[in-house]
TITOR-31924 format. One line per field, with one value per residue (C-alpha): residue in one letter; residue number from 0; z, x, y. Coordinates in Angstrom, 3 decimals, always signed. Example, Ala and Ser with C-alpha at 12.3 -4.5 7.8 and 13.67 -1.06 7.14 Angstrom:
2
resn	a_s
resi	0_1
pz	+7.800_+7.140
px	+12.300_+13.670
py	-4.500_-1.060
***
This chain:
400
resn	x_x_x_x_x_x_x_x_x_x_x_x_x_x_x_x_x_x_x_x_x_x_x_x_x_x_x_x_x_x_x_x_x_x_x_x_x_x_x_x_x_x_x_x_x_x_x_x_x_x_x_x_x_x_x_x_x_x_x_x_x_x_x_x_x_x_x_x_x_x_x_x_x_x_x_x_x_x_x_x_x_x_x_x_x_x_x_x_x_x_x_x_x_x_x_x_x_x_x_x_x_x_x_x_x_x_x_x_x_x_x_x_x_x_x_x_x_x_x_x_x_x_x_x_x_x_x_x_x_x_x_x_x_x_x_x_x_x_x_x_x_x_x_x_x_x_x_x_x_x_x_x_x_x_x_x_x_x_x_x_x_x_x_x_x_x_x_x_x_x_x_x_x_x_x_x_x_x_x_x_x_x_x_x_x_x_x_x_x_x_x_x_x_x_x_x_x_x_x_x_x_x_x_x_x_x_x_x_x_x_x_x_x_x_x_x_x_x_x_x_x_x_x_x_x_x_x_x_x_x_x_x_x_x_x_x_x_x_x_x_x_x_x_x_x_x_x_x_x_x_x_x_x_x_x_x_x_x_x_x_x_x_x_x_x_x_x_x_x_x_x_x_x_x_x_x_x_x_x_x_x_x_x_x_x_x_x_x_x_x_x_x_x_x_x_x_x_x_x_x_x_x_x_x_x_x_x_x_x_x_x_x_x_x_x_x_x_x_x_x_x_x_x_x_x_x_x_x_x_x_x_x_x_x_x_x_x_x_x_x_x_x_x_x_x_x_x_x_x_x_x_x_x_x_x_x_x_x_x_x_x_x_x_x_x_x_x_x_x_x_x_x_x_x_x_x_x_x_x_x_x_x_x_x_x_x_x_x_x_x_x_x_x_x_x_x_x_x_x_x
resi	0_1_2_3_4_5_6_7_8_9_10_11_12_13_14_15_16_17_18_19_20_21_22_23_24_25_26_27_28_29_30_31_32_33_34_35_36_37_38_39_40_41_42_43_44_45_46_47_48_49_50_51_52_53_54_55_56_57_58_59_60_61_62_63_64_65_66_67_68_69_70_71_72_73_74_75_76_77_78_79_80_81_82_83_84_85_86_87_88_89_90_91_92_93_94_95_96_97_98_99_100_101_102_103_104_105_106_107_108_109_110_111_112_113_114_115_116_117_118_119_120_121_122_123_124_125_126_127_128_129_130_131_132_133_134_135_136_137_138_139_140_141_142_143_144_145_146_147_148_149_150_151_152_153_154_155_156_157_158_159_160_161_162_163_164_165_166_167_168_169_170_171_172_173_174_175_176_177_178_179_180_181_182_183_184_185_186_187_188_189_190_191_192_193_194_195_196_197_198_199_200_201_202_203_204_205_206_207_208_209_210_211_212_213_214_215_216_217_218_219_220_221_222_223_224_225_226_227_228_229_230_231_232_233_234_235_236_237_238_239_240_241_242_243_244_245_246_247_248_249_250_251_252_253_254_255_256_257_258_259_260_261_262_263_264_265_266_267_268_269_270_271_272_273_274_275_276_277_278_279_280_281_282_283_284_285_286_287_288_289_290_291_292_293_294_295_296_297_298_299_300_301_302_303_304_305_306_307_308_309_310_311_312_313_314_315_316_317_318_319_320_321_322_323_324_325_326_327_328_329_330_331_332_333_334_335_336_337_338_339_340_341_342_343_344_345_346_347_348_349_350_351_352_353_354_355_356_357_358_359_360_361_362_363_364_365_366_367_368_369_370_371_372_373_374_375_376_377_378_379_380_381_382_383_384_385_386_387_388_389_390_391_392_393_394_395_396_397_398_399
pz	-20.709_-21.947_-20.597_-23.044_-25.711_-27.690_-29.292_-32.408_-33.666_-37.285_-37.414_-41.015_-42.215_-42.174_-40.833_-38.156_-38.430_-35.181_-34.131_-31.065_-31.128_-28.936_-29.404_-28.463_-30.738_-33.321_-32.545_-33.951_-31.565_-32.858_-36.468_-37.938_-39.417_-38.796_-42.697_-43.598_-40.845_-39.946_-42.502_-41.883_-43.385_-41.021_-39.900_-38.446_-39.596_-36.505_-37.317_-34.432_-33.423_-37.514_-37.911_-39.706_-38.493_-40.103_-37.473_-37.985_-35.889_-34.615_-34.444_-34.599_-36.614_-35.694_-34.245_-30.382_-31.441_-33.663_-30.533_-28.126_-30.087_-29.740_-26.064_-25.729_-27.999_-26.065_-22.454_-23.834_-25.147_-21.854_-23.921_-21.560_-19.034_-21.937_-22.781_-21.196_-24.054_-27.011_-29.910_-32.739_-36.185_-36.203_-40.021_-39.519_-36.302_-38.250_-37.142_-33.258_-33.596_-34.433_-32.100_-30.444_-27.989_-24.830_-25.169_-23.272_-23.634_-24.783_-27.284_-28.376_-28.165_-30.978_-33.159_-33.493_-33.977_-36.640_-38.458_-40.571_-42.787_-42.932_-42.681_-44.113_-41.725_-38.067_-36.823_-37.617_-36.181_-32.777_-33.162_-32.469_-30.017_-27.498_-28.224_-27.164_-23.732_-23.430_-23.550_-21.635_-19.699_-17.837_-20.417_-21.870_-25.194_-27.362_-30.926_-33.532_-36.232_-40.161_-40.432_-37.794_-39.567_-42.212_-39.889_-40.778_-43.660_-44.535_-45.213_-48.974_-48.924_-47.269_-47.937_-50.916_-53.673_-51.498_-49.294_-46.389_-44.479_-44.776_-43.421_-40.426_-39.558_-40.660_-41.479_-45.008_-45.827_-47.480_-44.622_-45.930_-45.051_-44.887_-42.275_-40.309_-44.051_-45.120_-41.887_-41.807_-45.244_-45.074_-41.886_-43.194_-45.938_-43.772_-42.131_-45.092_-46.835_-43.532_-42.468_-39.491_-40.318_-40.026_-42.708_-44.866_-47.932_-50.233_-52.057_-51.010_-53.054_-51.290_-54.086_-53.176_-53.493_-51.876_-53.227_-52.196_-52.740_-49.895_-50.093_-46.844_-46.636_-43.873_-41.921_-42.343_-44.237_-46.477_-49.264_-49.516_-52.591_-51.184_-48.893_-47.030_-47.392_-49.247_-52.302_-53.560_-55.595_-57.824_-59.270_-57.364_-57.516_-57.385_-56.379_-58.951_-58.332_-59.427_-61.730_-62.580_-60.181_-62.650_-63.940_-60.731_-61.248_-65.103_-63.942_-61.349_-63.571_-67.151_-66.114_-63.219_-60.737_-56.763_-54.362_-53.422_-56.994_-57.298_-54.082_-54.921_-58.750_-57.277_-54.222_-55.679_-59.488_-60.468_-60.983_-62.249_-61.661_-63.906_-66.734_-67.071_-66.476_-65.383_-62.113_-59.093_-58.633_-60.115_-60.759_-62.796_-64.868_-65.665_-66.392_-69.080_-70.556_-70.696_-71.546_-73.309_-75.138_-74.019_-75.380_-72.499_-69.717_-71.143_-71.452_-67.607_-66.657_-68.479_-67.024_-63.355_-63.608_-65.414_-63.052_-60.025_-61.796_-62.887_-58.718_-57.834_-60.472_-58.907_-55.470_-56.407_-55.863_-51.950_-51.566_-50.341_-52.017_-52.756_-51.881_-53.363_-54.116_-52.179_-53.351_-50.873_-50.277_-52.504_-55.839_-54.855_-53.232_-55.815_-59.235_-61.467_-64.035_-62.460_-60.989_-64.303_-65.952_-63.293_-63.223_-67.163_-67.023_-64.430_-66.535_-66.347_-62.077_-62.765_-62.004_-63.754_-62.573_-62.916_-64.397_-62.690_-59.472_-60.157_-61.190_-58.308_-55.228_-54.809_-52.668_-49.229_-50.458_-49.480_-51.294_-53.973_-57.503_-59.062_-61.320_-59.698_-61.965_-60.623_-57.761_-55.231_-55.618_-53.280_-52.754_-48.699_-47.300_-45.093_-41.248_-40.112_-37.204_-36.079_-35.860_-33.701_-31.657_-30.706_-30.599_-28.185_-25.902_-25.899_-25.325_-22.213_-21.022_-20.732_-19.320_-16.396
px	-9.924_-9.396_-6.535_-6.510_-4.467_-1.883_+1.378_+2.162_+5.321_+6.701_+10.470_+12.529_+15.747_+15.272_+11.442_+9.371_+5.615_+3.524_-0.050_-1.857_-4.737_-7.237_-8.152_-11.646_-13.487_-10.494_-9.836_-6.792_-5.842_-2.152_-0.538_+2.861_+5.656_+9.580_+11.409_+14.384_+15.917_+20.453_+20.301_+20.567_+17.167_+15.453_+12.032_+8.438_+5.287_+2.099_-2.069_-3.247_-6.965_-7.452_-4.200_-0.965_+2.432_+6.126_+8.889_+12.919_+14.838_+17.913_+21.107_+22.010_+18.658_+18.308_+15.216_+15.910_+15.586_+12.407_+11.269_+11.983_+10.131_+7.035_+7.435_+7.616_+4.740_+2.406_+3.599_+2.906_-0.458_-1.509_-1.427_+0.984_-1.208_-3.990_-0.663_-1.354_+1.379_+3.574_+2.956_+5.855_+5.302_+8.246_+8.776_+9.880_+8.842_+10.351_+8.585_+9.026_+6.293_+3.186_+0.773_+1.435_+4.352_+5.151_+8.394_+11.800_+15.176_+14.685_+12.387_+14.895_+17.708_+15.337_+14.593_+18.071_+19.251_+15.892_+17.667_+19.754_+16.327_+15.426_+18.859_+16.820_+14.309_+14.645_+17.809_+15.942_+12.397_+14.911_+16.305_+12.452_+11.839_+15.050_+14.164_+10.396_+11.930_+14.077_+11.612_+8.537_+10.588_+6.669_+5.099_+4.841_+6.055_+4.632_+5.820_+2.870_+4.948_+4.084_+4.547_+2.233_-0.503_+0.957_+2.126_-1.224_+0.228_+0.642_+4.033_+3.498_+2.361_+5.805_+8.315_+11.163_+12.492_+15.309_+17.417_+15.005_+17.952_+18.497_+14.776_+15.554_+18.809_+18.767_+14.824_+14.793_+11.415_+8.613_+7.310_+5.471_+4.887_+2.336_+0.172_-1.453_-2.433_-4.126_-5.291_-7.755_-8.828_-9.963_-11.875_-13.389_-14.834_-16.251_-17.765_-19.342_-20.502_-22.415_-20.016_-17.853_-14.462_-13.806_-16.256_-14.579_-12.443_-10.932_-7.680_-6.646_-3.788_-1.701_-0.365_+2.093_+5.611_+5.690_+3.002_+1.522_-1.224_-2.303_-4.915_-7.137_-9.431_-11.956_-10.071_-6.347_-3.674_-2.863_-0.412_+1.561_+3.332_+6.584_+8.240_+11.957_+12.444_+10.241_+11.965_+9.377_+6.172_+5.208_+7.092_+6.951_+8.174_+11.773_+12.284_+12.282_+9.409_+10.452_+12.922_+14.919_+17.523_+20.179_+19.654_+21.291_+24.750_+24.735_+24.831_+28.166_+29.821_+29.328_+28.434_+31.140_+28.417_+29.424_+26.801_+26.154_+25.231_+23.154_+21.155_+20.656_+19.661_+17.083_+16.195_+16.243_+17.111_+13.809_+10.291_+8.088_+11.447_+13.624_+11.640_+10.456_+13.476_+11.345_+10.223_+8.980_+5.868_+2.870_+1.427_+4.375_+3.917_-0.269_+0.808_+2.873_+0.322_-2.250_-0.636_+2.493_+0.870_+4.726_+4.921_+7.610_+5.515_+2.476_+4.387_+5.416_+1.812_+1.081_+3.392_+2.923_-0.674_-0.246_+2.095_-0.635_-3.720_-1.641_-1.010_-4.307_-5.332_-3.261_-4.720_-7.799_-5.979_-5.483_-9.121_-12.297_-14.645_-14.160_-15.975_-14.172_-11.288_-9.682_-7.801_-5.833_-2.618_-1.177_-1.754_-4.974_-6.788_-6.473_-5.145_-8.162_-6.276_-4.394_-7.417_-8.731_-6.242_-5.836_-9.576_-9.513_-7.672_-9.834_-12.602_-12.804_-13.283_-16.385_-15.104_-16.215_-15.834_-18.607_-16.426_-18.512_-17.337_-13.763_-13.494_-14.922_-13.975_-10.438_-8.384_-9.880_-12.988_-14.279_-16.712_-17.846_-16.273_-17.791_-20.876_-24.301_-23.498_-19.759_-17.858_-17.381_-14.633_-13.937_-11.225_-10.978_-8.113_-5.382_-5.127_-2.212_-2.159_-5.546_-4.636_-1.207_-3.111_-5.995_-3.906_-1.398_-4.399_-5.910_-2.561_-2.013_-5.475_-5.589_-1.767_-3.707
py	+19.172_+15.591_+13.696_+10.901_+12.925_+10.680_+12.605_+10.657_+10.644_+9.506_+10.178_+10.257_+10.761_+14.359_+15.126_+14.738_+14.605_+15.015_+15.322_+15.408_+13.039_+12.897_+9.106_+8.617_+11.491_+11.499_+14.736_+16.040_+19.225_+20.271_+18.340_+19.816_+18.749_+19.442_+19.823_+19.903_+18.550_+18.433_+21.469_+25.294_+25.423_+23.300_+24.726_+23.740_+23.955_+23.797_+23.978_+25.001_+26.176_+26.924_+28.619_+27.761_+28.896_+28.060_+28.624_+28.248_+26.206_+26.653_+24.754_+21.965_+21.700_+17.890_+15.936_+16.202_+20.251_+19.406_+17.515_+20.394_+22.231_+20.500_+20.560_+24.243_+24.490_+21.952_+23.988_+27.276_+26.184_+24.636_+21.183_+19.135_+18.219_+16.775_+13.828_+10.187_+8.871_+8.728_+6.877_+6.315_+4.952_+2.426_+0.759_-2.881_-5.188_-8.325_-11.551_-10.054_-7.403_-8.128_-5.526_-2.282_-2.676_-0.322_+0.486_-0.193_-1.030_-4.462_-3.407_-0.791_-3.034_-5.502_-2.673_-1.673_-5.451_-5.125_-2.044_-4.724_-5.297_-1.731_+0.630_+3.389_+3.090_+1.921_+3.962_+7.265_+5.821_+5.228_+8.831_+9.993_+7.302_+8.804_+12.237_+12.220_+9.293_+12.295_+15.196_+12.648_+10.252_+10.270_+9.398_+5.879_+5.025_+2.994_+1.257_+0.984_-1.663_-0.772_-4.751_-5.827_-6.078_-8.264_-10.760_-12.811_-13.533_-17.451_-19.164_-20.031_-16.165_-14.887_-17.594_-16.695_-19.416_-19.308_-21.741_-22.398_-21.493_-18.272_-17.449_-20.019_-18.339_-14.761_-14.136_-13.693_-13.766_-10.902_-8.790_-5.948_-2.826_+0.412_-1.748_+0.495_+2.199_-1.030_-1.519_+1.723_+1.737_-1.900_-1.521_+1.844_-0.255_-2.582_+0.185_+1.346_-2.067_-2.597_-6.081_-6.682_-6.330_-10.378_-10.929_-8.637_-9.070_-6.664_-5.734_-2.300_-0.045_+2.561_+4.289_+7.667_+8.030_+4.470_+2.073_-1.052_-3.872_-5.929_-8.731_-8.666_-11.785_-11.804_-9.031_-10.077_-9.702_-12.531_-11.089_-7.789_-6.418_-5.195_-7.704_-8.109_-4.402_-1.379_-2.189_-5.074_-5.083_-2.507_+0.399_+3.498_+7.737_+6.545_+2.554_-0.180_-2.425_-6.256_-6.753_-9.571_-10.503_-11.186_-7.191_-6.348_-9.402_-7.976_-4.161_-5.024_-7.693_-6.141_-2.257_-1.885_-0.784_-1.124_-2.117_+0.675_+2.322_-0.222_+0.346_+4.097_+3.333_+0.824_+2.539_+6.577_+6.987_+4.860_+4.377_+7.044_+9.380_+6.898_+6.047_+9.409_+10.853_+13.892_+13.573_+11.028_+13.477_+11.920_+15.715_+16.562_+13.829_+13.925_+17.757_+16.391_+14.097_+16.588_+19.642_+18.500_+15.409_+13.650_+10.720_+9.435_+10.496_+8.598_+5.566_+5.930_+6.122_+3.145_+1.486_+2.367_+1.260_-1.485_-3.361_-1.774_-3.367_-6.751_-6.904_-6.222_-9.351_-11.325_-10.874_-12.787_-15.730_-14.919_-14.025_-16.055_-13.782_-10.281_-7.217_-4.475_-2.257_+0.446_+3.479_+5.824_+7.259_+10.706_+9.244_+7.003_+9.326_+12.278_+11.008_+10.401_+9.386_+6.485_+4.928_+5.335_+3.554_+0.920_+0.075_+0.059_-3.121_-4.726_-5.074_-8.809_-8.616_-6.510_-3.362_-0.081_+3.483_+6.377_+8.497_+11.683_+10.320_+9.392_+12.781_+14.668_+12.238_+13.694_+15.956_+14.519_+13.570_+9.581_+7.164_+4.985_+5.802_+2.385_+1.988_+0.641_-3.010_-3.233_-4.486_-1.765_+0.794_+3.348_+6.084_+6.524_+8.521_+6.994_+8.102_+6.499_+8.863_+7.846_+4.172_+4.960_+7.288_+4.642_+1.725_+3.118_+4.402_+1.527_-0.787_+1.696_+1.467_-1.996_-2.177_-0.004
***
């Protein structure tokens, strides 16, 4: 039995997604996910060997719980012994992180201090981090950043209109995020154009209940859509997108918002969820279109891939030549429709969709959706799991 496994861990506010990776094949031997957690309804769902199991969990319900869990699960299965690490999905890295980082209390201690630029994020990433030190203190731990990969980025790509002060002394700047989503898609296109992955330049869009456009010339990252915190770029199941700063002065001076009703009507009361005033679920939405003929929930598409495709536009800019166009994440990799109307106004970068293929490459399928005459367009699904997993072998590996 291989010894090379990799437990990946990607701690929320109130889940925990796991899988146990084996890093060299790609092997995924155990995936689940904890739900619901810090409720009474908190529960666990395991594939295992082709089977599916959902389990309760008891109190307190919380993540160490979730976590001990998994522990019982991999000793009763004999799958303990197969663990040479832990690998954790951590959101924001700042300008500190910018590879896979074995994990101690310094680097705890910086991610914490790094919670300040992602509140939502970071403290609940740590939460996993403790529990699995707590549960494997043999084990090392290792920190795969979702902005590492967007620390290529140039200055005039990352730098706000704002005092240059405030990125000197408090790092105010556009970080990005979803990096290790970018990261596999674009080098899974190289892969499949035939082109080493520093030769390679394309404009890939994670589109789910979080979206993103990232410009990747000749391997890197050189512009993001969101930026100092998840809240940037285009509009997405509940958060704004861009918007006018002075929206947000007129809604406290004139509206009598707080701060903090701000933040949630920003962060949770908009996107597809607030225009529509239906739902942040893409699927809900195309079922309206198509069955209902609404006329508000055909405006939200519009919208939605209008701003995506006007992004995607603007990426040419960023780009020494480019080879194509990458769709993954929920909505990219099985909404027909969206790429549809995306690619519909991208007409003038020579991109054209069979729609035969758009139609049938969906629900975990991969490849080309383009026409023979147009720039490349593929769908390829997202394996964030897969990236953790290898990069935290091979950081320990070569730490050996």
């Amino acid at each position: 039995m291989s010894k090379n496994a990799v437990l990946v861990i990607n701690c929320g506010s109130s889940s925990l997604k796991f899988s146990l990776i084996e890093p060299i094949s790609g092997e995924v031997m155990v995936a689940g996910v904890a739900e619901r957690l810090l409720s009474k309804h908190a529960f666990v769902k395991v594939a295992f060997k082709g089977s599916k199991e959902t389990t309760p969990l008891i109190v307190p319900f919380d993540h160490q719980v979730a976590v001990n869990f998994i522990v019982e699960f991999l000793h009763e299965n004999n799958l303990v012994e197969c663990l040479s690490a832990v690998g954790h999905r951590l959101v924001h890295g700042g300008e500190e992180y910018s590879t896979p980082t074995l994990i101690d209390d310094v680097v705890k201690y910086s991610i914490e201090k790094l919670s300040k630029l992602a509140p939502l994020h970071n403290p609940v990433n740590l939460i996993g981090v403790n529990a699995a030190e707590h549960a494997f203190p043999d084990l090392p731990q290792v920190a795969v950043f979702d902005t590492a990969f967007h620390q290529s980025m140039p200055a005039k790509a990352y730098i706000y209109g704002l005092p240059y002060s405030l990125y000197e002394a408090h790092g105010i700047r556009r970080y990005g995020f979803h990096g290790t989503s970018h990261y596999f898609v674009s080098k899974q296109a190289a892969d499949l154009l035939g082109k080493p992955f520093t030769k390679t330049s394309v404009i890939t869009a994670h589109l789910g209940n979080g979206c993103s456009i990232t410009a990747i010339d000749n391997g890197k990252s050189v512009d993001t859509s969101m930026g100092l915190t998840p809240l940037e770029g285009v509009i997405m199941g509940t958060r704004s997108g861009d918007l006018d700063p002075g929206i947000i002065f007129h809604l406290i001076e004139q509206l009598n918002y707080t701060p903090e009703q701000v933040s949630s009507l920003l962060n949770k009361e908009s996107g597809l969820l607030g225009i529509s005033q239906m739902s942040n679920d893409c699927r809900t939405i195309e079922e309206a279109i198509i069955n209902d003929q609404d006329e508000r929930a055909n405006l939200t598409m519009d919208i939605f891939c209008y701003r995506i495709a006007k992004s995607i536009a603007s990426y040419m800019a960023s780009l020494s030549h480019f080879d194509g166009l990458v769709f993954t994440g929920g909505i990219g990799e099985n909404s027909d429709l969206v790429r549809s109307r995306i690619v519909n106004s991208l007409h003038l970068l020579n991109i054209h969709l069979d729609d035969n293929k758009n139609t049938d490459i969906r629900f975990g399928k991969s490849g080309l959706i383009s026409t023979e005459s147009s720039q490349h367009c593929w769908v390829i699904p997202t394996n964030e799991e897969q990236v953790i997993a290898e990069q935290t072998y091979q950081l320990i590996v070569g730490d050996k």
